[in-house]
N, C-alpha and C positions, 0 to 999 in steps of 0.2 A: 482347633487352634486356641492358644489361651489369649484371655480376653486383658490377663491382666489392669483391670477397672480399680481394685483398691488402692492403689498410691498412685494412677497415672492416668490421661485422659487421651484417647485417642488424636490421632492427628491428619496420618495420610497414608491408603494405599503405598506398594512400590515406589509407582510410578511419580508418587508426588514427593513420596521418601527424599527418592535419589538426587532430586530437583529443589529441593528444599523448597518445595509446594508451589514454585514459579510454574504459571500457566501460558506465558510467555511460547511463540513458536518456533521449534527447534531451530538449530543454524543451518544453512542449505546444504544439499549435500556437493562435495566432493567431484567435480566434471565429468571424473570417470565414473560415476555411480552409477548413471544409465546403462552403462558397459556391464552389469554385473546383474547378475539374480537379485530380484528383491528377495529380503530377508523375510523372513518368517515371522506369525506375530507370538513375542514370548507367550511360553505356558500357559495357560489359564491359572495354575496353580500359584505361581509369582503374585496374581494380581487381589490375590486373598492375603497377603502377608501385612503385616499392621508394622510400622514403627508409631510407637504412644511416647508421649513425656509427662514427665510431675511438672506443675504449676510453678516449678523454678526456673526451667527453661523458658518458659511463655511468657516470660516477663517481668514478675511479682517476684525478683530477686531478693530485694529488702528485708520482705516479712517471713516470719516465722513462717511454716507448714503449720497450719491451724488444725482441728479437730476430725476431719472425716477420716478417722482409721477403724478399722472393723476393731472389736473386742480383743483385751486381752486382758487374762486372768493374772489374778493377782501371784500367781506362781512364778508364770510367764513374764511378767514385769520385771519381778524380784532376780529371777534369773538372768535375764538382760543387763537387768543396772550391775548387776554383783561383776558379771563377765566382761565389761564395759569398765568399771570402778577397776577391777582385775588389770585390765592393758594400758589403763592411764598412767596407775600407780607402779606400775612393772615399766612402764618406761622412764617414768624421774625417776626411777631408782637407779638405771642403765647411766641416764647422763649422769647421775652422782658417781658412779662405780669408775664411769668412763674418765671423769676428770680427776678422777684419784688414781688411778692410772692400772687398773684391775680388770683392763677390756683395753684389747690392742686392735688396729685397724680401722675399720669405717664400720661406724655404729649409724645407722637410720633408722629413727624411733618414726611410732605411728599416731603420737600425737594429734587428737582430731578427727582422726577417721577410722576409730572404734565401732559407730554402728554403722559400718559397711562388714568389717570382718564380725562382728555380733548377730547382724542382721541376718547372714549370709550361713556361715556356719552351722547356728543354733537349730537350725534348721533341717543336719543332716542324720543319718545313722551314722551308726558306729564302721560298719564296712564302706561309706563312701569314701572321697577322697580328696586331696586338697592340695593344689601344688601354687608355691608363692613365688614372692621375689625377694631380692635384700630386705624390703621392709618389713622382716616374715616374723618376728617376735610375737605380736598380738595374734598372727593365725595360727601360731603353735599352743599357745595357751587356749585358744577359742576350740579347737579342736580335741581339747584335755591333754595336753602334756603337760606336766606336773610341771609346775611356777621352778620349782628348786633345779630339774634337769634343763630347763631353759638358760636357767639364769647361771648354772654350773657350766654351760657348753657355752655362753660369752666370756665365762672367767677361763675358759680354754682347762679346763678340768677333765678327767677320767670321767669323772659322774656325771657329765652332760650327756646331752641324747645324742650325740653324735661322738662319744667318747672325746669331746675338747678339741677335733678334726676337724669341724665341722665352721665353728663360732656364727659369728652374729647373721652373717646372710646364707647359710648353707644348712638350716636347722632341720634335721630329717627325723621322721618318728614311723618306725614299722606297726608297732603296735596299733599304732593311731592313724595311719593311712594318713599322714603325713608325706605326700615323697618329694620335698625339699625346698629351700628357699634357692632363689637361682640370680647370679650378680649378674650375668649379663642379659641385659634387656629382653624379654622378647623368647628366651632361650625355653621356659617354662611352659610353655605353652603347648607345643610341639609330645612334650613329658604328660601332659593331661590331652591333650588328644589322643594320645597310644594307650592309657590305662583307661578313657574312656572306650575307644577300641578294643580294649580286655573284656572290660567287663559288658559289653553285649555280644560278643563270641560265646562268654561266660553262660551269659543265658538264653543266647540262642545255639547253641552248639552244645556247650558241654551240661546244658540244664543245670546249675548249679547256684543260681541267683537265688535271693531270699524269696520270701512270703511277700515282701511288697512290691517287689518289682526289680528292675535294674538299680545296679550300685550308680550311683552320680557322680561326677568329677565338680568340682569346682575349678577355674583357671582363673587367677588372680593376679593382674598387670593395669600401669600405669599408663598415663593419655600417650606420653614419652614414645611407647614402645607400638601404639596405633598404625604408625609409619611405617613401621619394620614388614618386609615377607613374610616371615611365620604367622602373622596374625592373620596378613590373608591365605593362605595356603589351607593355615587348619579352620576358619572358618569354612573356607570348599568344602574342605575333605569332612571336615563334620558335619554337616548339612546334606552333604552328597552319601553317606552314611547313614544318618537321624541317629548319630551315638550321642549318649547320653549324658552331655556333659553343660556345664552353663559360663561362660565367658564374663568375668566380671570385671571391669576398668573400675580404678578406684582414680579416679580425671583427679585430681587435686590443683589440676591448672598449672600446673609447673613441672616440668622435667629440666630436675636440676635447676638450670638457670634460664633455663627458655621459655617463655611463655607459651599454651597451649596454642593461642590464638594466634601468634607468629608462626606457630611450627606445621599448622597440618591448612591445608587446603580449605576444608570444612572440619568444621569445631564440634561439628554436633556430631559425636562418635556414631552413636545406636542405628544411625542412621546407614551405616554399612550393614548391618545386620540382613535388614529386604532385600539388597544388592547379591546377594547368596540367596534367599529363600527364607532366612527365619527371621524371628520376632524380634524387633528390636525396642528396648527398652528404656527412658531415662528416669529418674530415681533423685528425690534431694537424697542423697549421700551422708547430711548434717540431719535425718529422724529417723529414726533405728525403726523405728514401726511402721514405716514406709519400705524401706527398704526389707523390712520381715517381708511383708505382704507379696512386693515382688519377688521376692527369692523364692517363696511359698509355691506359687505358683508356677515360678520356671523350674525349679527342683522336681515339682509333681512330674508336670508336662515330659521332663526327661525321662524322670522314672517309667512312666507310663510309653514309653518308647516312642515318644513323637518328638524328638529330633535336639538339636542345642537352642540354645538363647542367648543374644548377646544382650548384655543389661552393662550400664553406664553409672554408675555412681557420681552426682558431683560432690567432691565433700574439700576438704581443704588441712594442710598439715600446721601442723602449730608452731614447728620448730623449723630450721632449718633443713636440706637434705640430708646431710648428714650431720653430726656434731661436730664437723670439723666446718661446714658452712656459717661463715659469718650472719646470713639470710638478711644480706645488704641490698638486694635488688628487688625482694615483694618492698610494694609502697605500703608505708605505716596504715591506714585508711584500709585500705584492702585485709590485711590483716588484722585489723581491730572489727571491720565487718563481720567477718566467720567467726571471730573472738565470741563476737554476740552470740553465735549460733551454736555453742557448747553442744554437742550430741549427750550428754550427759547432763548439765545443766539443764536442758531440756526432757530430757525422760523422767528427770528427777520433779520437775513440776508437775508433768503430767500424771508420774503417779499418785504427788500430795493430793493434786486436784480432784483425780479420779475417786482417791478414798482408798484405793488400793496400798498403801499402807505410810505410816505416820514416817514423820522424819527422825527422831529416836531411832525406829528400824530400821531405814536408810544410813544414819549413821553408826550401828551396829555391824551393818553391811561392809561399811569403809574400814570401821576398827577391823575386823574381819582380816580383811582384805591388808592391810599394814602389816598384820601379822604375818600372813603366808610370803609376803615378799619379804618383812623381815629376817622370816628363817630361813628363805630363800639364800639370802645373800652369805647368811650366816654358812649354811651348808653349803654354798658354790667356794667360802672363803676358805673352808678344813679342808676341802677336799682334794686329792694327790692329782699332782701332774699326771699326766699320761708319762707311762712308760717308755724310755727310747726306742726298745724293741717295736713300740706301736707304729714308729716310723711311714714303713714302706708296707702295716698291712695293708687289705684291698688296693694295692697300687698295682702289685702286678699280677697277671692271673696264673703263674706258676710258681707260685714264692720257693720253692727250693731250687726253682731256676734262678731269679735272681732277685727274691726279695732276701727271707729269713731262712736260713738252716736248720733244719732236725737240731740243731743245738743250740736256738733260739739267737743265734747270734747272726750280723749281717755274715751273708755272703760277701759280698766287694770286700771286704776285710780281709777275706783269704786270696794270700798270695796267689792260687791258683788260679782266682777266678775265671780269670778270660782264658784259661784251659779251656777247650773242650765244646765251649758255648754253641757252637753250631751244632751238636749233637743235644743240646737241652731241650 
């Protein structure tokens, strides 16, 4: 079982999990209870299961996450901050494009909670896989979709990665095992439990998995959507499984307009994790090198075919939910707290500090970085609408039944159409 020790400190058994470590004795039982079979005492194996927290749950909310992180090379740094520096400046580009009027719909940027998607990501091969939500921008770039096919498929373009079909919350990339941003709540989830279910068929069945082990799922969802069925279902059926895949909540404390703390029974997510059988994990959310350490480890553990992980990020959004949210109901206080705790702002000290490289290089990184979003926008702004013919493709799964014609024109156009249609 992983021990996950470098970003989090054990806390409790199951049993003290589920209870939120109250030693308090149970409520009595039920009159008829005598009438019935005593139950059975759970598993043995249940009673091995750890939910751990980072030092932000425990109390020490204020302070920074200070110094105990294992090593990272100066490589490793540079690549974080750059991927990190990547999705800050790829989203004030978004709200500029958005209020110039060159991005139609609901735009939610990820402002703030860059090293959860950096942390998380950076961490996987190339054939794993990643499935988000609306706020999917930064985990399409963290994953290597080219800044420009991102930024081309919000301007609703041909040259986006979903040929402009697709836009801001539906960003899909085959190449990149990407399989989608998903708007409504909860819905993604279900999509990364089935291709985590691929890929250990993959290699238990059809031997076809790399040299390291099984491909990993990543599932990427808000505190918001904790509430919903599908999260417990696929937590069952994943665990009852051991597929391979690691459950990430990026808790931001807000769904939409409702406070976490109003909306769920118990606040402290990870803590469902033991209630199924696995690890459950919390994480500051606002230090990417926290949140490396445990991803690290729960990535392995899957790979290695021992089962999912649920891991908790706390981290916090910078903007509004969407650009069309005023962001009138976080209290000012509250929001200038996480202000302090810049995920970037903070890796950037850490690397001056470490030695691991000067601030010149850091700001080379940025100019860098200005540039590819620069010509990002420059190339999502040349580039052609989609064609009308594009319409109704993949819409229907017999387009000469009734999507497009052998002469690339709609169907429904021709007078005959509804000839015949029971015979198509």
């Amino acid at each position: 079982m992983a021990s996950f020790t470098a970003a989090a400190k054990f806390l409790a058994p199951v049993a003290a999990a589920r209870s939120g470590g109250d030693s308090r004795a149970p409520p009595p039982p039920f009159p008829s209870a005598s009438l019935r079979p005593r139950r059975k005492p759970a598993p043995s194996r249940l009673r091995t299961v750890l939910a751990v927290s980072s030092d932000v749950l425990s109390g020490n909310k204020s302070a920074p996450a200070a110094a105990a992180h294992s090593a990272v090379t100066r490589e490793e740094a540079l690549e974080l901050y750059e991927d990190m520096v990547l999705g800050r400046i790829f989203e004030d580009m978004c709200a500029q494009m958005y209020y110039r009027g060159k991005m139609f719909g609901f735009v939610h940027l990820y402002n703030g909670q860059e090293a959860v998607s950096t942390g998380f990501i950076k961490q996987l091969n190339q054939a794993d896989c990643v499935v988000s939500t609306y706020r999917d921008h930064v985990h399409a770039l963290s994953k290597g979709v080219p800044a420009r096919s991102v930024m081309a498929e919000l301007f609703g373009k041909a040259t986006g990665c979903c040929r402009g079909q697709g836009g801001s919350m539906h960003m899909f990339s085959a190449p990149h095992n990407l399989l989608g941003g998903f708007a409504f709540i909860g819905e993604g989830i279900p999509v990364a439990t089935g291709a985590a279910f691929a890929a250990k068929y993959r290699h238990e069945v059809l031997k076809e998995s790399g040299p390291d082990g099984l491909d990993v799922t990543l599932a990427f969802f808000g505190d918001g959507t904790c509430n919903n069925g599908q999260f417990f279902e696929c937590l069952n059926m994943a665990q009852l499984w051991k597929l391979p895949i690691v459950f990430v909540v990026e808790n931001n404390l807000w769904a939409i307009g409702m406070s976490h703390l109003r909306a769920t029974s118990d606040p402290e997510i990870y803590k469902k994790g033991p209630a199924f059988g696995m690890p459950g994990v919390h994480v500051d959310g606002m230090d990417v090198l926290k949140v490396r350490e445990v991803a690290k480890e729960a990535i392995e553990r899957a790979r290695r075919g021992e089962g999912p992980t649920l891991v908790e990020c706390e981290t916090y959004r910078f903007r509004g939910h969407s650009l069309a949210d005023p962001d009138e109901l976080r209290k000012p206080d509250e929001k200038s707290h996480y202000a302090a705790r810049d995920p970037i702002t903070a890796l950037k000290k850490y690397i001056i500090e470490q030695n691991l490289a000067t601030e010149s290089e850091l700001k080379s990184i940025e100019k860098k970085i200005d540039d590819v979003v620069e010509e990002a926008v420059e190339f999502a702004d040349a580039s052609p609408l989609p064609p009308r013919s594009q319409l109704l493709e993949n819409v229907f799964s017999d387009p000469k039944g009734f999507g497009i014609g052998p002469d690339g024109k709609y169907r429904c156009e021709d007078p005959l159409f509804t000839q015949g249609t029971a015979q198509v």
